[in-house]
Each structure stands twice: as C-alpha cells, then as structure tokens.
N, C-alpha and C positions, 0 to 999 in steps of 0.2 A: 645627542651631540652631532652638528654636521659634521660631511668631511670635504674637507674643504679639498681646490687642489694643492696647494700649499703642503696640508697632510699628506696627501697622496703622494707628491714631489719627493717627499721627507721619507716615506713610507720605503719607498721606491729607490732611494738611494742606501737608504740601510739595509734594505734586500740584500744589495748587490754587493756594498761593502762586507757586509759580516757572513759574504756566502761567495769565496773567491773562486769556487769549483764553477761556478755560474758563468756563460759565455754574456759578454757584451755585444751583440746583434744589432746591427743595426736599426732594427726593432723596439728596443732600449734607449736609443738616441731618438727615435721618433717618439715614443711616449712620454721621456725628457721633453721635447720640444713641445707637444700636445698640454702636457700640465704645465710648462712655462706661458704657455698664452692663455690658459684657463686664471693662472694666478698673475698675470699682467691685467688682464680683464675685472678680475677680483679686489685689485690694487697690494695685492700681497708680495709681486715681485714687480722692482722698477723697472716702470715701461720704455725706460731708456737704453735696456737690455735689446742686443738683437737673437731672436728666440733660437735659432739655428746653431748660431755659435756657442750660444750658452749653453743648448742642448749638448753640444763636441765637449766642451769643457766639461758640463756635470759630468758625462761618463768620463774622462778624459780626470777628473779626479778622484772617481771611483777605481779607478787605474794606478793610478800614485797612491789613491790606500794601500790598497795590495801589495803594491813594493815598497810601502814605509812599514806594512805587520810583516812581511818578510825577513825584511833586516833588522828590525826592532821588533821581537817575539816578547821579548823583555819587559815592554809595557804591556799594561792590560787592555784587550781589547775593547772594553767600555769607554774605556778611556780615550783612545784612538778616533771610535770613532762620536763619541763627542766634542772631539776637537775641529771633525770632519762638519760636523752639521754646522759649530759656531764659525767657520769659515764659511760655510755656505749660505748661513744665514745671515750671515753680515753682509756678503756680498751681493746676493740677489734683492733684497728687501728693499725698499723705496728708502732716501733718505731725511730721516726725522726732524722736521722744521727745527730750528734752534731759536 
C-alpha cells in the first residue's frame, strides 16, 4: 500500500492530537504546510486552499483538541478525535462534482 501525503497529513495530526505532552514547533507547522502541497499536488487536498494558513489552522486545531479532551475527559478519546479528522477531512478535500 502507498503512503500517500494525505496519510502522512492524517498520520501526523493524530500524532499530535492523541499525544498533548508533545510541543507544537514551528517545525510542525512547516511539515503541515510540506504535506499540504504534497496532497494539493496529489489532488487529495483543495488546491483552493492557501497552504501556509492551512498549515496555522491544522496545528491551530490540534490546539482546540487539547482544550476540548481537557474539558471534556468524559468522552472517549477515539471518539474525539474522530470527530477531529471528519472535520478536517471535510474541510481540506477537493469538492465532489454534484
């Protein structure tokens, strides 16, 4: 099976979600930005995206994970962050001809 960067993208944000002790580096946001124009390139994220901001955002909501399993210990964290990725793959993905 390839890995795509799409995988990577995905890989790479459940890293950081399911592991809060992990610093967000700016290093993080460049690897964000790296698999977002790998997966622009690919056609697996809309090229309508501008890759830098999206890069702020992806980490930028791996940050609002943290403070929603914070305050909400209550849910399970699979859950969580399955909610996390169907947000973000709703949002990055090209959108599907109708």
């Amino acid at each position: 099976m390839t890995d795509t960067a799409w995988d990577r993208l995905l890989d790479l944000l459940d890293h950081f979600a399911a592991n809060p002790d992990l610093p967000l580096s700016p290093d993080v946001e460049r690897t964000f930005a790296t698999l977002c124009t790998q997966a622009i390139d690919d056609g697996s994220v809309d090229r309508e995206l501008h890759v830098d901001d999206t890069a702020r955002w992806l980490t930028g909501l791996v940050v609002a994970h943290r403070a929603v399993r914070d305050t909400h210990p209550e849910v399970p964290a699979d859950a969580d962050l399955g909610a996390l990725r169907v947000i973000v793959t709703r949002w990055l993905h090209p959108a599907r001809p109708r």
